[in-house]
N, C-alpha and C positions, 0 to 999 in steps of 0.2 A: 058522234062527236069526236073531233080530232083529239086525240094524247097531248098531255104535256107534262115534260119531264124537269128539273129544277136539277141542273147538275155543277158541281166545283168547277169542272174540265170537260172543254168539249173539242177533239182532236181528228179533225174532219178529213187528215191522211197523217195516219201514224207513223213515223219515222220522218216525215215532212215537214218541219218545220216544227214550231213549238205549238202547246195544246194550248186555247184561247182558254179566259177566265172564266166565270162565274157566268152561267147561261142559260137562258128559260130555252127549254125545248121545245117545239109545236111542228104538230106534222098534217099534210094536206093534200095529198099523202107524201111527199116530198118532205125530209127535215130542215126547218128554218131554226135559227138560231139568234137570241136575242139577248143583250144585258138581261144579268139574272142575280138574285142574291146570294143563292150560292149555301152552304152549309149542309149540305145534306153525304158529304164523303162518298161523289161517285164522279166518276170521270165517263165522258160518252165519246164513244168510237164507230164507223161504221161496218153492222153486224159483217161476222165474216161468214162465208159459205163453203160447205162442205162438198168438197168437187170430185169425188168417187163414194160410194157406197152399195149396202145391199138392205139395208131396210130390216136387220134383225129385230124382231123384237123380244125373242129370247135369242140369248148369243150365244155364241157357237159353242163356250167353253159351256156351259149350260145344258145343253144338250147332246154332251160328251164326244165333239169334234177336237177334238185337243191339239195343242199349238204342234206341229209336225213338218215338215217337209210336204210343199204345197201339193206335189203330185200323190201321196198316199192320204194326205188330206183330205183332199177332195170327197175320198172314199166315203169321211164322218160326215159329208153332208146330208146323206142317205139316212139319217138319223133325225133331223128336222122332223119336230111334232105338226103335225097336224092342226095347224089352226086356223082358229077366223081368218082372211086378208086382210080385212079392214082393221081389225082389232091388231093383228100383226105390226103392220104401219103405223098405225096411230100410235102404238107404245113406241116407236123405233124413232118417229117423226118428233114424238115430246120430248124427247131424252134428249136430241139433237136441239130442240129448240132449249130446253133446261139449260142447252150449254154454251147458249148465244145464237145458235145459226138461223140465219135468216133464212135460209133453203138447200135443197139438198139435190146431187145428183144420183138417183136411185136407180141401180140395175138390178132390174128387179128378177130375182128366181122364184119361180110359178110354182106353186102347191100341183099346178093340176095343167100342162100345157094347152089341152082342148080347151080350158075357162080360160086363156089369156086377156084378152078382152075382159071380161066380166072382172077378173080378179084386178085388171088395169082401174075399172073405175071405181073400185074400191080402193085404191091406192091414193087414187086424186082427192076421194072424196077425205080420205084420212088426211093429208097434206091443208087441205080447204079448212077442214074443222081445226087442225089446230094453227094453223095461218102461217105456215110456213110456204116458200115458193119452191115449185119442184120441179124436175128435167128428168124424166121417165125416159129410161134408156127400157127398149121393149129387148128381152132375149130372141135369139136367131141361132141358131142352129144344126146341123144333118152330119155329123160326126162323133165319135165315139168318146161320151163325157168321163172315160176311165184310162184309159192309153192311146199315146195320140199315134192314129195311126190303124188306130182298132184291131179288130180279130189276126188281120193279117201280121202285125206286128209283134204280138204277144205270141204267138205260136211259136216265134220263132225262139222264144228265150224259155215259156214255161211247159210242162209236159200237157198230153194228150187232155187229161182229166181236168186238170184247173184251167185250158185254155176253153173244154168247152162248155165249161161251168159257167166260164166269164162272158162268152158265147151267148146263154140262154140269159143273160142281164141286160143285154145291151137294147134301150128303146130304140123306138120306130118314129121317123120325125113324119112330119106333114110334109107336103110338097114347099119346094121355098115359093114359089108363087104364092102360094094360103098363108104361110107365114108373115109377107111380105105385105098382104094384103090386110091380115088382121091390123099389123101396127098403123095402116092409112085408117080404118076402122075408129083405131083405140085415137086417133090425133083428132077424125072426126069427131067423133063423141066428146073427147074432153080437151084436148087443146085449147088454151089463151092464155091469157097475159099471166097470171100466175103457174102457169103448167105448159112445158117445151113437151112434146113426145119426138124422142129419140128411135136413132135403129141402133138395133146392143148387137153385131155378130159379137158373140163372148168372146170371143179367141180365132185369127187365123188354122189352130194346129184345132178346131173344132167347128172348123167351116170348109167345104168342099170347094174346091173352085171357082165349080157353079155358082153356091151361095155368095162369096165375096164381090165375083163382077154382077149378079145381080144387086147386091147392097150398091154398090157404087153407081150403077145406074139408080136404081131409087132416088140415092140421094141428091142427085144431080136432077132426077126430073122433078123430084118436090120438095129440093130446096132444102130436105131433112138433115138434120145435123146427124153424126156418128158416132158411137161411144163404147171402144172397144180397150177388152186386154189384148198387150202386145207385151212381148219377147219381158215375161217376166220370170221365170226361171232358167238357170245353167240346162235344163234338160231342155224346157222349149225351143231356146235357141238351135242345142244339138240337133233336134228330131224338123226343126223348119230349115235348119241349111243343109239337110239332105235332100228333104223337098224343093226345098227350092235354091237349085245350086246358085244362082247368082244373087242370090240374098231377099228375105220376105219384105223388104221397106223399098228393094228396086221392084219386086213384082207387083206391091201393091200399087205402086206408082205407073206400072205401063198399063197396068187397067181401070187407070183412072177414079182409083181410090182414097188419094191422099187429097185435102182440099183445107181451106179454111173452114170447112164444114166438120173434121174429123177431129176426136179428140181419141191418146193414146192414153191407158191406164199402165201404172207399174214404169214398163222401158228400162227396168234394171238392165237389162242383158244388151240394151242399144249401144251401138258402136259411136262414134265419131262422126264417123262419114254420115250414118242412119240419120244421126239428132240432125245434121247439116242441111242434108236433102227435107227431111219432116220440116224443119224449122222454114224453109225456103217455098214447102208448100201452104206454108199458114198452120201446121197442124199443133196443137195444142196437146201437151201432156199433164196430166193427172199423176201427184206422187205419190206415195202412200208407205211412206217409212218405214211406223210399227210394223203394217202386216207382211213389208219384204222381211223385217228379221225376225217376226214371229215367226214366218214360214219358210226361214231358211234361204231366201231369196239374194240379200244381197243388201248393197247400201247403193241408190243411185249413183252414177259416176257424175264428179261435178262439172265435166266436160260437155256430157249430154243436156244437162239441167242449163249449163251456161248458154246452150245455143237455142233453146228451146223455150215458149211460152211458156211456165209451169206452175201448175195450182196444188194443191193440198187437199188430201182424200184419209178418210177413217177407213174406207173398207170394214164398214164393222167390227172394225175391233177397236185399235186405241194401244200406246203401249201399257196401259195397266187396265185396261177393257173395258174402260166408261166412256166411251165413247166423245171423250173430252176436247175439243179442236182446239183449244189453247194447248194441252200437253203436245198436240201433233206438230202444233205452228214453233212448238218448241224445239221440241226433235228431228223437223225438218230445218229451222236454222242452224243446228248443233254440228247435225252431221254435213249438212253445203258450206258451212262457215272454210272450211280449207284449215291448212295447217302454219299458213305465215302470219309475218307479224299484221296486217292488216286482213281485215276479215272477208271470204266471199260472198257475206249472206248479212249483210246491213238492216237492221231493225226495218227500215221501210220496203225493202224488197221481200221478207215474208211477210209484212202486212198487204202488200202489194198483191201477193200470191195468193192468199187466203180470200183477199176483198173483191180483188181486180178480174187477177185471171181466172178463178174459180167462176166469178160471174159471167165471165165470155163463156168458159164451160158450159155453163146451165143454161146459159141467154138469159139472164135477169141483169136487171139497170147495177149498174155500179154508183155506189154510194147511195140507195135509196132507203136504206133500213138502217137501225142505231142500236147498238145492243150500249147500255150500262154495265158497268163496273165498280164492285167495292173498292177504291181507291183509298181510304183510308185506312181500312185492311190490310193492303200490301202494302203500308206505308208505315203501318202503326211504331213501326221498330227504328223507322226511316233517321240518321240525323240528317240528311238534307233531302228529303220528299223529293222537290219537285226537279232533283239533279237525274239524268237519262232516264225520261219517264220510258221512253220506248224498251228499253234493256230490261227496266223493272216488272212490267207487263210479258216478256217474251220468259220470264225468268220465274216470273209466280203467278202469274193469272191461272186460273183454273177455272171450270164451270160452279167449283161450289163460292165464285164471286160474283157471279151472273147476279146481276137485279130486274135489268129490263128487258127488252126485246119489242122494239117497233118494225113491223115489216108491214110496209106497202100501206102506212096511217092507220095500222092496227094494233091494239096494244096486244101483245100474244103472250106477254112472259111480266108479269106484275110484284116484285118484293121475290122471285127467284120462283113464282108457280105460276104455271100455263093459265090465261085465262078461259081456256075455249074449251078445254076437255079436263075431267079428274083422272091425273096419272095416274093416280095410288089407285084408285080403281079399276083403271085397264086394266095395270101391270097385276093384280089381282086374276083379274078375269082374265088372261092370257095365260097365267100360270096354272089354274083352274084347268086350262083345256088343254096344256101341255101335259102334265101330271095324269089328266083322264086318259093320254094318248101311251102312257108308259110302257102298256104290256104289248103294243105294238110294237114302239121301238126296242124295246127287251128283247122281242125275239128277231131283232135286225140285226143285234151288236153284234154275235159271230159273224153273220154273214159280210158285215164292215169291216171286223178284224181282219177276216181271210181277205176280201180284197185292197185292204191296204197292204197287208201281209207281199201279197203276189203282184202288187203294183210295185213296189220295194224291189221285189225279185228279180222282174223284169229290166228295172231303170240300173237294177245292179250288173245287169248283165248284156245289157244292149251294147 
């Protein structure tokens, strides 16, 4: 049986015009909207979507990855408990829907690379149960996930002993053929209308050549969308326009990389010229505020952002690490707003970004899901309420005003709790199997220290 929602305000493009009145909600699965009577103090909007991620379900600070300079960072990922997949996502999946979003785009980092697959449709199945829509970005590949550049690079900055320490660490990828071949697999198996499967190369400075013209053919033969980090740290840049002396946005583009297919994550470190040509091939960028200055990255330049498609991404974190897409949608207009007297970042161009392009992101319909809001909540203090609703929403909304959540004519989020799964009990049971995993990661933490330690050393001296 279709939902229906009884709301004050129903604002069907936020920053566009004014929110209509008093309105019965009903969906089929599309939301219709009717004269309503109104009194129940929520305003309805269409949910926004969360357009980068990684699907934590314990978060990084959690599991003692601590906010750092993204390249020594990297190293606390080695510390990740040991958990269910499925159980993983689904805590990661609720959180995100607790906080309005209608779907998420997940790159996803594998417990276990030979189960990719396997761990894939456990990912979906967790997205399904709690009814969120999702765009599984699949990881790719055959480069050294510690120093870009690998063995050959690090020798050259640290001594004999810690290079071939760092040496005996380094995995062993699969062929990118198998690689390549698992994600046509994981899109067999689970792909439709609620679930995109993506190709994830993580990063150019983490893909061989090879790998990237083979991505790009894929994606040109089956149509696959792309969903990568690009030139998101001061180092990355460094160490890719050595590699690639004429610049990594001209090379991806002579091999036929760049498309309306491709989405770019981060892009702090893009140039001018980069955003111009990206923008000219259709390619779409992913921003993700909190985790450039949690990780020391940078603040998007609004240059980049102004020429570019651009959506709104948690990255797992969040700037106070709840995963909140209202605080992101806030800190992403704070800092594009510019510094003159008219602003660059207009209440309807971050709703725009959140709703719009985040959905071109994932491939899910724009405007087809409605998230609620306490509205007389942020209002309670209000003397004139219904004066710049849009500013008041970019200004206080947070997920702890979240009420509803319609996605695709399902009710998933009821009075502010998931209908489809008990969070409280995941997050239970997830914390259960991370805690049982402790003396594991116990005896990682030196060996994380030391290479973050010697990742430090190296970028200090390259």
């Amino acid at each position: 049986m279709s939902p229906v929602l009884d709301v004050d305000r129903w604002w069907p493009r936020p920053g566009h015009g004014a929110p209509e009145g008093p309105r019965r909600m009903s969906f089929d699965p599309d939301p219709r909207a009717a004269p309503g009577q109104g009194g129940t103090g929520l305003i309805a909007l269409p949910a926004p979507i969360n357009g980068h991620d990684h699907g934590y379900g314990i978060r990084t600070l959690d599991f003692g990855a601590n906010d750092d300079a993204l390249e020594p960072w990297i190293a606390g990922l080695r510390l990740r408990p040991r958990t269910d997949p499925y159980l993983e996502a689904l805590v990661a999946f609720a959180r995100l829907a607790r906080s309005g979003c209608a779907g998420t785009v997940h790159c996803h980092n594998s417990f276990n690379a030979d189960r990719l697959v396997e761990e894939a449709g456990e990912v979906v199945r967790a997205a399904r149960d709690v009814g969120i829509r999702l765009a599984l970005s699949c990881p790719l590949l055959d480069a050294s996930p510690m120093v870009y550049g690998g063995a050959e690079a690090y020798r050259r900055t640290l001594g004999a002993a810690d290079a071939g320490w760092l040496d005996g660490l380094l995995p062993r990828y699969a062929p990118i053929a198998e690689q390549i071949a698992a994600v046509e697999e994981i899109a067999r198996r689970h792909a439709g209308p609620m679930a995109d499967v993506q190709l994830g190369p993580i990063g150019p400075q983490w893909c061989s050549d090879a790998m990237l013209e083979a991505v790009a053919e894929a994606s040109a033969r089956h149509d696959r969308r792309i969903h990568m980090h690009l030139l998101e740290s001061p180092r990355q840049r460094g160490w890719l326009d050595r590699r690639f002396p004429g610049g990594v946005v001209a090379h991806l583009d002579a091999i036929g990389f760049l498309s309306p297919r491709l989405t770019v994550a981060h892009g702090v470190q893009l140039t001018e010229a980069e955003a111009e040509l990206l923008a000219a091939r259709g390619v779409r960028l992913a921003s993700n505020p909190s985790a450039n200055l949690r990780l020391r990255s940078g603040i998007l330049p609004g240059a980049v952002r102004a020429r570019m498609a651009t959506g709104i991404g948690l990255d797992g974190t969040g700037f106070d690490d709840a995963q909140d897409i209202w605080a992101e949608m806030r800190l992403f207009g704070l800092l594009q707003a510019g510094r003159g007297l008219e602003t660059e970042m207009p209440v309807a161009a971050v709703f725009d970004a959140a709703c719009g392009i985040n959905a071109e992101i994932g491939a899910m319909p724009r405007g087809a899901d409605v998230v609620t809001i306490d509205w007389a909540g942020l209002c309670a203090e209000a003397l004139w309420p219904d004066e710049a609703p849009g500013a008041r929403l970019l200004a206080r909304a947070s997920a702890h005003h979240v009420r509803d959540l319609v996605v695709d004519g399902r009710l998933v989020l009821r009075d502010g709790a998931p209908t489809g799964v008990d969070f409280d009990a995941a997050l239970t049971e997830l914390l259960a199997q991370a805690r049982a995993d402790r003396p594991r990661i116990n005896a990682l933490r030196g060996e994380v220290a030391r290479i973050a330690a010697l990742t430090r050393a190296h970028y200090a001296a390259d």
